[in-house]
C-alpha positions in Angstrom: 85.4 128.1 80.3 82.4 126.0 81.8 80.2 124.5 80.0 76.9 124.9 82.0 74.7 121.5 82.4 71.5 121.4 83.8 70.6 118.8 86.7 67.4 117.6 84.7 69.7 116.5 82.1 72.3 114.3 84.3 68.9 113.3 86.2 68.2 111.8 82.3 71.5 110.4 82.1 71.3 108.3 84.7 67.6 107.2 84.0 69.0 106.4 80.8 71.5 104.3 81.6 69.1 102.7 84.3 66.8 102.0 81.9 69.0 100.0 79.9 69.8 97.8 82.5 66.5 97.3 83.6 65.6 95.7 80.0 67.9 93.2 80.5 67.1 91.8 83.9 64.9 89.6 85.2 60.7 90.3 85.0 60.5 89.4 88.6 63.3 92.3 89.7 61.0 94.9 87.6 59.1 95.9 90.6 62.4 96.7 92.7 63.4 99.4 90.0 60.6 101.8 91.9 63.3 102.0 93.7 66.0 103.1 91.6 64.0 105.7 90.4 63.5 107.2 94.0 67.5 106.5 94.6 68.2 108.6 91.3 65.9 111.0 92.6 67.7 111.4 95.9 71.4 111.1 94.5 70.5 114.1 92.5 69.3 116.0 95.3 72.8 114.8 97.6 74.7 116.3 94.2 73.2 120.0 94.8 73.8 119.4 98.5 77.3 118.4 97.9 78.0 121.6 95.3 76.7 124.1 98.2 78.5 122.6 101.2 81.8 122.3 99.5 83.6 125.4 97.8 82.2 128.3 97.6 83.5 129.6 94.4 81.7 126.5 92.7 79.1 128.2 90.1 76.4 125.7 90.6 75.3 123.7 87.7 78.5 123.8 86.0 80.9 121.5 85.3 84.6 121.8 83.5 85.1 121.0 80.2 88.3 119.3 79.1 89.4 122.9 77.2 89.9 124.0 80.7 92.0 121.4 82.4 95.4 121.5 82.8 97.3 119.2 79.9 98.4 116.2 81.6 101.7 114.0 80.9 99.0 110.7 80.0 96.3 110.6 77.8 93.3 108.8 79.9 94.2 111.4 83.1 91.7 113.2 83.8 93.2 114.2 87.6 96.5 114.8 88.8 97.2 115.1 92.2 100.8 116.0 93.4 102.3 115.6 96.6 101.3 119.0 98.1 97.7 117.7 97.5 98.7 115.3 100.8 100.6 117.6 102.7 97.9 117.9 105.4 97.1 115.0 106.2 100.9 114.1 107.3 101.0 110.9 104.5 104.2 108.5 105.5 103.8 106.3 102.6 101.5 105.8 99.2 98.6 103.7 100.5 98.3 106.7 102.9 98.2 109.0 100.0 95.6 106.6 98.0 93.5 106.4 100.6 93.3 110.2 100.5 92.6 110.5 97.0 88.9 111.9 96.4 86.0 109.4 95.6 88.7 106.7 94.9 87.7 103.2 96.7 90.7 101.1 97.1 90.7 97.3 95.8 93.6 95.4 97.0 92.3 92.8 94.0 91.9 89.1 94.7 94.5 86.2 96.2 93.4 83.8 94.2 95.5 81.0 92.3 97.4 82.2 89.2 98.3 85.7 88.8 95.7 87.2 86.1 92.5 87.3 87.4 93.7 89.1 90.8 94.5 92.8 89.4 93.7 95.4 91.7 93.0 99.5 91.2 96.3 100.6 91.6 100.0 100.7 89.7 103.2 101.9 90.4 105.1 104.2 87.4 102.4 102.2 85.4 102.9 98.9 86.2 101.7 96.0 88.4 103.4 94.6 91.5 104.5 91.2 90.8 104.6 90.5 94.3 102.0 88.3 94.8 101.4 86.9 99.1 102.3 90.4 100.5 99.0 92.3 98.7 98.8 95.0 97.1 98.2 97.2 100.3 101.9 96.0 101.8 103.5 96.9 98.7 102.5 100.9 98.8 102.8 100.6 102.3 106.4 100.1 101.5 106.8 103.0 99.5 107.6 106.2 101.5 105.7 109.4 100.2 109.3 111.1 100.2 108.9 109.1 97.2 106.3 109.8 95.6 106.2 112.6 92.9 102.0 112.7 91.9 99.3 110.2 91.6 97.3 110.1 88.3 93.8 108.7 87.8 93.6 107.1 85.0 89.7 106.3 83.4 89.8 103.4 81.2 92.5 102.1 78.6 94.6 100.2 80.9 95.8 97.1 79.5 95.0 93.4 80.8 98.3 92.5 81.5 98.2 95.8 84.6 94.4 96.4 85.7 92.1 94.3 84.1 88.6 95.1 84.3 89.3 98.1 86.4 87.7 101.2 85.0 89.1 103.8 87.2 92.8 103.2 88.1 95.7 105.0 90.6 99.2 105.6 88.9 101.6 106.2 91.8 104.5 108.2 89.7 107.4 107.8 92.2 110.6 109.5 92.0 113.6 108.3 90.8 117.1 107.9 93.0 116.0 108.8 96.1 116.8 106.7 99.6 114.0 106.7 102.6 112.4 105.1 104.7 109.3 104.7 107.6 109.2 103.6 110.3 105.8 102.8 112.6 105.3 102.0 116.5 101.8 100.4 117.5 100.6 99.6 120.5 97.5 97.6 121.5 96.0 96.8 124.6 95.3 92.8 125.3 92.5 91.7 127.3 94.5 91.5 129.7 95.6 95.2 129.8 99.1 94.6 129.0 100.5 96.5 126.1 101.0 94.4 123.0 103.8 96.3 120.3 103.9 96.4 116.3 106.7 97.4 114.5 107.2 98.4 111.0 110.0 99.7 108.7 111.0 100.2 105.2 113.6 101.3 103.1 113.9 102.6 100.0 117.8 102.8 98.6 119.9 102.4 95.8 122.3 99.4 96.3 124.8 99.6 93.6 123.3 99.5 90.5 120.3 97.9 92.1 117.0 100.1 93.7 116.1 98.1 96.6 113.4 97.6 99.1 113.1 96.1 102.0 110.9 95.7 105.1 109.3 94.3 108.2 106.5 93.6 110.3 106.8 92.5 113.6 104.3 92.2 116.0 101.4 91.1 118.3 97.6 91.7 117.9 95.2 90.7 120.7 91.2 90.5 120.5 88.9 89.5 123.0 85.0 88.9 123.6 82.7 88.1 126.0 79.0 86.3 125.5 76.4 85.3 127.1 74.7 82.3 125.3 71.1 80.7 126.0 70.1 77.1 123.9 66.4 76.3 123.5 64.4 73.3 123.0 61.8 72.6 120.2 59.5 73.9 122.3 61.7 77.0 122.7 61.9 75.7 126.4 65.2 76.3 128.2 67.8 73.8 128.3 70.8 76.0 129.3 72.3 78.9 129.5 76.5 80.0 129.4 78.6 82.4 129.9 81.7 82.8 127.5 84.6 84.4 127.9 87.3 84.3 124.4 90.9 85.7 124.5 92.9 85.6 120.7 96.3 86.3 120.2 98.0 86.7 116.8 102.1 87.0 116.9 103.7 87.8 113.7 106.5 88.5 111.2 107.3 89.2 108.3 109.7 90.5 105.5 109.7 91.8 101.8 112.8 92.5 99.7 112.5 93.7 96.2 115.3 94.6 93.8 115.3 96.1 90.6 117.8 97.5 87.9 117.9 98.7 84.2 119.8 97.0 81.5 120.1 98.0 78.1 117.4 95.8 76.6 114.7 96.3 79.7 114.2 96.1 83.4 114.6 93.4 85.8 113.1 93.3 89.1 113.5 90.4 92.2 110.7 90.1 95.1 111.2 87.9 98.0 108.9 87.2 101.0 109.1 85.5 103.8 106.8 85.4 107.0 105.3 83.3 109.8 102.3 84.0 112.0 100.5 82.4 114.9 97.1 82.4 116.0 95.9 81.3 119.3 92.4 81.6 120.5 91.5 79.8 124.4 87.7 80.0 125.1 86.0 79.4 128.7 82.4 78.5 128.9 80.5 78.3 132.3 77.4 76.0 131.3 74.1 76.4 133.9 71.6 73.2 133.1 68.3 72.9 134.1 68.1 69.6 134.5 71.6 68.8 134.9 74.7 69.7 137.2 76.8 72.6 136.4 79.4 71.9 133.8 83.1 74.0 132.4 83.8 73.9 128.7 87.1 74.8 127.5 88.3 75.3 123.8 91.7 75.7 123.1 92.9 76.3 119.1 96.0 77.1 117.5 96.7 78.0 114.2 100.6 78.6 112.6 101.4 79.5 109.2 104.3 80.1 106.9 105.3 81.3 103.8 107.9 82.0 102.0 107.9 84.1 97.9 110.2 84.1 95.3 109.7 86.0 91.9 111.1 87.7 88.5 110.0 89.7 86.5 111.5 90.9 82.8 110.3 94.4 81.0 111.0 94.6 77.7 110.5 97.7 75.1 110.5 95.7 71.5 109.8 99.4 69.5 106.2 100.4 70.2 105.7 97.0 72.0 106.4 95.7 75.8 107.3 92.5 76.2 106.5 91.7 80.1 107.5 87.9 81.5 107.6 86.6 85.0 108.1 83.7 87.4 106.7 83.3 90.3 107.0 80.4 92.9 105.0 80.2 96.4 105.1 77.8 99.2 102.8 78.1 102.3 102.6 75.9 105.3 99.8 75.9 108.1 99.2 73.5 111.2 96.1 73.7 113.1 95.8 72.1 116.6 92.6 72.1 118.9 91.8 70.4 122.0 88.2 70.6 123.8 87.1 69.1 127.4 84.2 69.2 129.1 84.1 69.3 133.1 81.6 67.8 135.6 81.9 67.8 139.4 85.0 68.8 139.0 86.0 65.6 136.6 86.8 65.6 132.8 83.9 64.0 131.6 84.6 64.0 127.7 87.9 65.2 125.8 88.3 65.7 122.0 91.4 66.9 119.7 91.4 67.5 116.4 94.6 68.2 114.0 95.3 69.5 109.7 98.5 69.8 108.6 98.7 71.8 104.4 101.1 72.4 102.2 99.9 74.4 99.3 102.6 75.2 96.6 101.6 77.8 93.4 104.4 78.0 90.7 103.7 80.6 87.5 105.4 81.9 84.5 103.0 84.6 82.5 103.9 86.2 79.1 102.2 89.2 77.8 103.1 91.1 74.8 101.0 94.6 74.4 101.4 97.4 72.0 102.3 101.3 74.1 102.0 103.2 70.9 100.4 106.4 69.9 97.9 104.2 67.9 93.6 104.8 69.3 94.0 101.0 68.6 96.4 99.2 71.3 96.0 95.4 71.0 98.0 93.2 73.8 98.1 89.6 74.2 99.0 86.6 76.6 99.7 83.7 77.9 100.0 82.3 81.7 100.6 78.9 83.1 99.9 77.5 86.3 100.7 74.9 88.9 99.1 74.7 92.1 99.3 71.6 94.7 97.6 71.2 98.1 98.5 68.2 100.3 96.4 68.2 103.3 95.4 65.4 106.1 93.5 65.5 109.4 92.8 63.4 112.4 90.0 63.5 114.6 89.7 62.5 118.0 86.8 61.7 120.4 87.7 60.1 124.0 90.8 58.6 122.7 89.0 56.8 119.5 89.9 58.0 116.0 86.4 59.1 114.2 86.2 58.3 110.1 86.3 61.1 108.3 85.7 61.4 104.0 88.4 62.9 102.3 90.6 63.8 106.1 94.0 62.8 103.8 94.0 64.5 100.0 96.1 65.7 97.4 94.8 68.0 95.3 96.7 69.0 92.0 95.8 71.4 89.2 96.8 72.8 86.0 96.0 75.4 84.2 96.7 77.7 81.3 95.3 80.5 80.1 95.4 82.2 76.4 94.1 85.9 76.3 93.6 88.6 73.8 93.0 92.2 74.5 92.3 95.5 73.2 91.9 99.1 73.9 90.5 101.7 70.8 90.3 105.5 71.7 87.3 105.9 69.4 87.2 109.7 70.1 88.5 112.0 73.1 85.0 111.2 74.4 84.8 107.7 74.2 87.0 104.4 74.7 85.8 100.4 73.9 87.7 97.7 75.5 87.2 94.1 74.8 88.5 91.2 75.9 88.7 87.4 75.3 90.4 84.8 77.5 90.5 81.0 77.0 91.1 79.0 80.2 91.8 75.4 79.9 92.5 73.5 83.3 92.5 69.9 84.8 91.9 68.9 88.7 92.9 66.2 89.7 92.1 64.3 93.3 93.9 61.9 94.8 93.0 59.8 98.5 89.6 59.8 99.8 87.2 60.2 97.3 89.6 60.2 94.1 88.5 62.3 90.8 90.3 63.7 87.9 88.0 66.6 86.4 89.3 68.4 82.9 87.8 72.2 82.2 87.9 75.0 79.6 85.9 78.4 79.4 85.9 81.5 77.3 85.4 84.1 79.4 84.8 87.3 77.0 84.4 91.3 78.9 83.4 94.4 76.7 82.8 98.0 78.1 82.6 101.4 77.2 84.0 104.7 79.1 82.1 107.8 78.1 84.0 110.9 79.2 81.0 113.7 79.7 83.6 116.2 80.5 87.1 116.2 82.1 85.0 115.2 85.7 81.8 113.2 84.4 82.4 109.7 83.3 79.9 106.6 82.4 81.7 103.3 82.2 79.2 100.6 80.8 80.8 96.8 81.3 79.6 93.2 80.2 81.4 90.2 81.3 81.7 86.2 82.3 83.8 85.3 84.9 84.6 82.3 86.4 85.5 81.5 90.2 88.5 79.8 91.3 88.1 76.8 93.4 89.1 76.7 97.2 91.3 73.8 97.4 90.0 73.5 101.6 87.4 72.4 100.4 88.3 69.6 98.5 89.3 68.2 102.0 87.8 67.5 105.2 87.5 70.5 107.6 86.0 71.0 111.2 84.4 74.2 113.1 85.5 73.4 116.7 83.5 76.3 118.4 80.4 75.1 117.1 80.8 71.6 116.7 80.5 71.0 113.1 82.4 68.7 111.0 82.7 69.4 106.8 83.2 66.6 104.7 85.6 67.6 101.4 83.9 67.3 98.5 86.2 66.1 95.1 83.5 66.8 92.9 82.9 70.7 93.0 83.3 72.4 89.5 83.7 76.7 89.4 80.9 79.1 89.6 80.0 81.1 87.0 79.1 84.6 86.7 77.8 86.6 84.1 78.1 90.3 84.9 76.4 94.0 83.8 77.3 97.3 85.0 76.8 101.0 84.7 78.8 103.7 86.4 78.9 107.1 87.1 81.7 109.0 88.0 81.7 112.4 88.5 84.7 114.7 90.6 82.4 118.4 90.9 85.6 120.1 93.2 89.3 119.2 93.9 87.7 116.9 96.9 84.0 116.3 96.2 83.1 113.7 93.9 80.1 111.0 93.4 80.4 107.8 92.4 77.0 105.1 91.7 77.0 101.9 90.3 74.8 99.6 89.4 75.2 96.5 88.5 73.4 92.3 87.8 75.2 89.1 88.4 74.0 85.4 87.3 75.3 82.9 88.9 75.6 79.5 87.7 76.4 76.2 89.7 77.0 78.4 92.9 78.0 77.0 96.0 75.9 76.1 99.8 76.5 73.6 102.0 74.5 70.2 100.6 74.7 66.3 101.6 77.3 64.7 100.0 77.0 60.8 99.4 79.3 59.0 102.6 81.2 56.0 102.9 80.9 56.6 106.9 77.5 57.2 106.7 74.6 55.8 104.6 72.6 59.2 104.7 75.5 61.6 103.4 77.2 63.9 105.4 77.1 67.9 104.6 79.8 69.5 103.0 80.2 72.6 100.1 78.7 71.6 97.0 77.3 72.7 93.5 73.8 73.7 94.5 72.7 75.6 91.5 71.9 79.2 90.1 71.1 82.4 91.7 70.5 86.1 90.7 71.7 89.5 91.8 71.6 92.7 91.9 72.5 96.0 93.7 74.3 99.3 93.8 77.1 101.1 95.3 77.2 104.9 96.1 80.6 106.4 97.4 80.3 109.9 97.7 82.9 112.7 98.9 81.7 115.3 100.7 83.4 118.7 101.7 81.9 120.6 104.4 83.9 123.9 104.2 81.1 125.9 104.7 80.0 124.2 107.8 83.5 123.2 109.0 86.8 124.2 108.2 88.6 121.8 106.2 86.4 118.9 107.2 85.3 115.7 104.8 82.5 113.3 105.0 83.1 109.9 102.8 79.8 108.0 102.0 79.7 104.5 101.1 76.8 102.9 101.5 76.4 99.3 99.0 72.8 97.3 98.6 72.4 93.8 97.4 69.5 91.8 96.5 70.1 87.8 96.2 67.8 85.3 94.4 68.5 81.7 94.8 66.1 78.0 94.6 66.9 76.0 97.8 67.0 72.6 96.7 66.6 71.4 100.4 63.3 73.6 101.4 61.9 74.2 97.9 61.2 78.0 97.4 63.7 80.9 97.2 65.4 82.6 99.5 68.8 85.0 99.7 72.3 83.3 99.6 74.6 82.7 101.9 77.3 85.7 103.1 75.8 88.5 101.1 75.2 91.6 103.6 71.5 93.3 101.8 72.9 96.5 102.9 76.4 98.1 104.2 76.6 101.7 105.1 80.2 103.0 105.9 80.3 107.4 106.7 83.9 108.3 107.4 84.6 111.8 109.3 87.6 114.2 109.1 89.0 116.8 109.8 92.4 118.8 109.5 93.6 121.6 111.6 96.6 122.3 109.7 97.0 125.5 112.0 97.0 123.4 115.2 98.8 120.6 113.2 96.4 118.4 114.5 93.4 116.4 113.2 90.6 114.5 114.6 87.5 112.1 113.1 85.4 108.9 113.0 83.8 106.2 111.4 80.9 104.5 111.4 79.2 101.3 110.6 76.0 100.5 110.4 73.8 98.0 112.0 73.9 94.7 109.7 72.4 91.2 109.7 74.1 88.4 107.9 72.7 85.0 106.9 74.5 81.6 106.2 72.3 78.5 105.4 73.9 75.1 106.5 72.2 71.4 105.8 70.4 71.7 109.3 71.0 75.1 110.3 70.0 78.3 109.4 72.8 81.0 111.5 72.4 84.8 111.4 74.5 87.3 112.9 73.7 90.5 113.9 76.0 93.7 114.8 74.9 97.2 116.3 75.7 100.5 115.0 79.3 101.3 116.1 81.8 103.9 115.8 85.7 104.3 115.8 87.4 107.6 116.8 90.6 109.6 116.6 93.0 112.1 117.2 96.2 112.6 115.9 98.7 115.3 115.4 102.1 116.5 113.9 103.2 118.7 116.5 106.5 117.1 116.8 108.9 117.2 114.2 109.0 114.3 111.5 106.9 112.3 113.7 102.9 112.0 113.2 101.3 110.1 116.3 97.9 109.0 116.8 95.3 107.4 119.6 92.8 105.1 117.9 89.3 103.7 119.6 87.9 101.0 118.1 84.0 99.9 118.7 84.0 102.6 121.0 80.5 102.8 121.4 80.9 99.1 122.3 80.3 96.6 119.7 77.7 94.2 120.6 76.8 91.0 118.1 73.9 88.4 118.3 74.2 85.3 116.4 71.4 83.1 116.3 71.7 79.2 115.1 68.4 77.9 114.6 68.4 74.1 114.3 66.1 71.4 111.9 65.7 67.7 112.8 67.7 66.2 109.8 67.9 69.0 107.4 66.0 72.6 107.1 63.2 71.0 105.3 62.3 68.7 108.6 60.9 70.4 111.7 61.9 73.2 114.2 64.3 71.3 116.7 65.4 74.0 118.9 68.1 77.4 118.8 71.2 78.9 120.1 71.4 82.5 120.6 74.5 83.9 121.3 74.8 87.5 122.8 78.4 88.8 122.3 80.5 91.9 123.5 83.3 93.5 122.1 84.9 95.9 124.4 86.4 99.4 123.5 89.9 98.7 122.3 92.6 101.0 122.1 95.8 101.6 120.1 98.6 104.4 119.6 100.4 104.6 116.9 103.6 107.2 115.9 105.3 106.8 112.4 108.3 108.4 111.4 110.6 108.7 108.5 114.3 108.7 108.2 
């Protein structure tokens, strides 16, 4: 039975809910709202495009009601998708299959410190990973799809202790007692056209009593560039132009091992990781002065890291509560080398080095105790402590003299607990409320260099509401404070070696704060069209930008990441999912275009402007389709032109990128074996970044710009995966 809605109404829905956010931002954003009115206009003209191009049994204007959806195992699905959902497109493990599943954007979550706050979309049999350095992508990667029995989307109601703050979720069901594995072969081509390899493999397999896991990664990946650079006076005279030439090389590997078993009282699971990986990068740049002779600048970096994972993790059914505890301890090494020379008439007419050794260590034990009842109110609470160290020193070198640099030897220390209360109430079989309150106390303390001891506590509160239209039109409205985690880098000194600029560390930064509104619309109109637009305003407080820091090397400061003060924003994101059956067989167009406008003081010019390493506008359009007759498939992506802005003390750089495209073919001719030819920035990718420089700081006059033209060539790789 459908229950017919007309398009003037969801048209009113969503002016409704725009409306409502409008009235709570700022007066001077009013006039960009024309906007969203025009974008609500279009989005419900793309809707009736998406109805008629996709199934042709649609009745247009219609959408299901819940009385006609199959009854599903879990109260907040409103999809199921089983495994012969995937068949087609060849899966060979569950990020595969996620990334398949209709209007569904994947988030990986965050990596920062502590294990809370870095939740990401997806669960496995309705739980978190635990693993923590290996992401959330490796772990499903490390699940075959032999494995998997269905994938459930779950709209609101998930408890803090899994998803926090994620409104639409992926449950990966997988099945029980059964041993696989995958297995993939990459190739790459270096700039040097030899063949660079990448192997993975996984296994899934009972060991005893004991379901294991375990995998690799093993491999190479080489990137290259060319550019041609030209550097101007204040006059925008010429001074000299370069040509650059940039080879990279990355060699890596790395393991994961996970064990898990059931005892009477619960479940107790093990996760190791180990890795290492090394980065090299050697740059040539052939320098043509006017006034001068012709000179040879070489850069040569290196970068090696390690890190090694251990973890535990205890499940716990106490009656209609689960009692969930874990352990997690992390250690991660990294040494960075560079050495730079210039050359003159064939003599080396300046040499410098520079060197960073860090040792970060995270150790956590988090406690959460939720009710899994029938109850419409499920209450969970928590508790998570934290211990995270970074001991970091540097040494820079110019012509065989040591330069002074603040805070080149620290030790940064912090603790931190947080106390959290959560709830979920299934109000009706229409709407859900969540709330949320977490109380984060913390202490920083800094020790060499510039020595500080900073203590910390917020309350960091999130409400919102899940409206369920029908069993495929949602509105999720969200409210929230959040606040960032600091980088410990940059607490110390760092460098930028390819452009010359040193960073002081700064002991004195405190978090950014965010206060957050959204509205979303989610709405699945066929079994592989959906639309999904949100909106959303952020206020920042005490964020940060590159200001002078006070200097015991220097009387006039030197610039480094500070607190620099408050900024709006606001913006949107639209993913869309588009079948094309009508105009091609089995073929899929994915939308996601994103559109962000920033509002910030500058401090060091005086007026507003946008802030630093927020793209205005992101379009993505993703291209596919499946032969299944030919067992073959073929498709693109593209990505559109962008400019990027980053705002330094004396420097304002932008970077620019063209429109480019990726492209592939792959089939499944061959038994068990799915192979695929991949070509990245195959239209050529082609990047301008522009540095324009200031006298002492951007408030001081024009003194002169870099522009540098760069060149990514077509790059190629093949990949086969198999199972076993």
């Amino acid at each position: 039975m459908f229950q017919v809605v007309n398009f003037e109404t969801i048209r009113n829905i969503l002016e409704d809910y725009l409306k409502a956010i409008i009235g709570i931002l700022d007066a001077s954003q009013l006039s960009k709202m024309n906007f969203m009115s025009f974008m609500v206009s279009k989005l419900t003209k793309c809707i009736r495009i998406c109805i008629v191009l996709s199934v042709p049994s649609f009745s247009f204007g219609a959408v299901a009601t819940s009385s006609d959806s199959p009854k599903q195992d879990m109260v907040q699905t409103n999809s199921n998708y089983p495994v012969s959902f995937f068949a087609q497109y060849q899966p060979q493990n569950a990020m595969d299959m996620v990334q398949r599943l209709p209007g569904f954007t994947f988030d990986g979550g965050d990596n920062a410190r502590g294990f809370g706050g870095n939740a990401g979309n997806v669960l496995i049999d309705g739980a978190r990973p635990t693993s923590k350095s290996g992401g959330l992508r490796g772990y499903l990667k490390r699940i075959p799809a032999a494995q998997i029995e269905r994938i459930e989307i779950l709209r609101g109601g998930v408890g803090a202790g899994e998803a926090s703050g994620q409104s639409i979720v992926a449950n990966v069901i997988k099945r029980q007692d059964v041993t696989s594995g995958t297995w993939a072969l990459k190739f790459r081509q270096a700039p040097n056209g030899s063949i660079k390899p990448n192997l993975e493999a996984a296994i899934n397999t009972k060991v005893g009593q004991w379901n294991s896991v375990f995998d690799i990664d093993v491999g190479q990946g080489p990137n290259s560039r060319t550019a041609q650079i030209t550097e101007l006076d204040a006059n925008d005279d010429l001074i000299e132009t370069s040509n650059e030439r940039q080879a990279q090389l990355g060699r890596f590997a790395f393991s994961n091992a996970q064990l898990d078993r059931k005892f009477d009282t619960g479940k107790l699971t093990l996760n190791g990781r180990v890795g290492v990986d090394t980065w090299s990068s050697d740059i040539a740049r052939d320098i043509y002065t006017v006034d001068e002779p012709d000179a040879l600048w070489v850069l040569n970096e290196r970068n090696t890291f390690k890190t090694t994972e251990l973890g535990v993790d205890w499940v716990e059914k106490l009656g209609q509560w689960k009692w969930h505890s874990l352990a997690i301890a992390q250690v991660e090494n990294r040494e960075y080398r560079n050495n730079s020379f210039d050359v003159e008439a064939d003599e080396v007419s300046s040499q410098s080095s520079y060197s960073q050794n860090k040792r970060q260590q995270e150790y956590i034990i988090r406690n959460t105790f939720g009710y899994t009842g029938t109850s419409k109110f499920k209450p969970e609470y928590g508790i998570e402590f934290a211990n995270n160290i970074l001991d970091a020193d540097s040494e820079s070198i110019e012509d065989g003299l040591v330069q002074e640099q603040d805070n080149s030897n620290v030790t940064v220390e912090e603790l931190r607990a947080e106390i959290f209360a959560s709830v979920v109430y299934n109000y009706s079989n229409s709407l859900t409320l969540e709330g949320g309150l977490t109380a984060e106390f913390s202490q920083i303390k800094v020790s060499g260099g510039n020595a500080n001891k900073q203590n910390f506590d917020f309350l960091k509160p999130r409400m919102a509401a899940i409206y369920k239209y029908s069993d495929t039109l949602n509105l999720t409205f969200e409210a929230q404070h959040t606040v960032s985690q600091l980088n410990f880098n940059d607490f110390a000194a760092s460098t930028s070696a390819e452009d010359e600029r040193d960073v002081s560390g700064n002991s004195e930064l405190v978090p950014e704060q965010v206060s957050k509104i959204s509205a979303v619309l989610d709405w699945s109109f066929s079994e592989k069209g959906s639309v999904k637009f949100d909106i959303y305003h952020h206020w920042h407080n005490d964020i940060l930008e590159e200001i002078i820091l006070p200097s015991e090397s220097d009387e006039q400061g030197t610039p480094g990441l500070g607190n620099a003060g408050d900024s709006t924003m606001w913006g949107f994101n639209t993913n869309i999912s588009l079948p094309i059956d009508k105009v091609l067989e089995n073929g899929l167009i994915e939308i996601d275009y994103r559109y962000r406008d920033t509002k910030f003081f500058d401090p060091i010019v005086g007026r507003h402007r946008i802030t630093s390493y927020y793209l205005p506008h992101n379009l993505r359009v993703k291209f596919r389709q499946d032969i299944t007759q030919m067992k073959l498939a073929w498709g693109g992506e593209y990505y559109n032109h962008f400019i990027d802005s980053a705002f330094y003390v004396n420097e304002h750089t932008t970077y620019e990128g063209n429109d480019r495209v990726r492209l592939f073919i792959e089939t499944t001719y061959f038994s068990d074996l799915k192979i695929q030819l991949e070509v990245g920035n195959a239209n050529t990718g082609e990047f301008v970044r522009t540095r324009v420089f200031y006298d002492d700081d951007r408030g001081d006059a024009y003194d002169g710009r870099q522009v540098s033209k760069r060149r990514h060539k077509p790059n190629f790789k093949l990949s086969i995966w198999g199972t076993f």
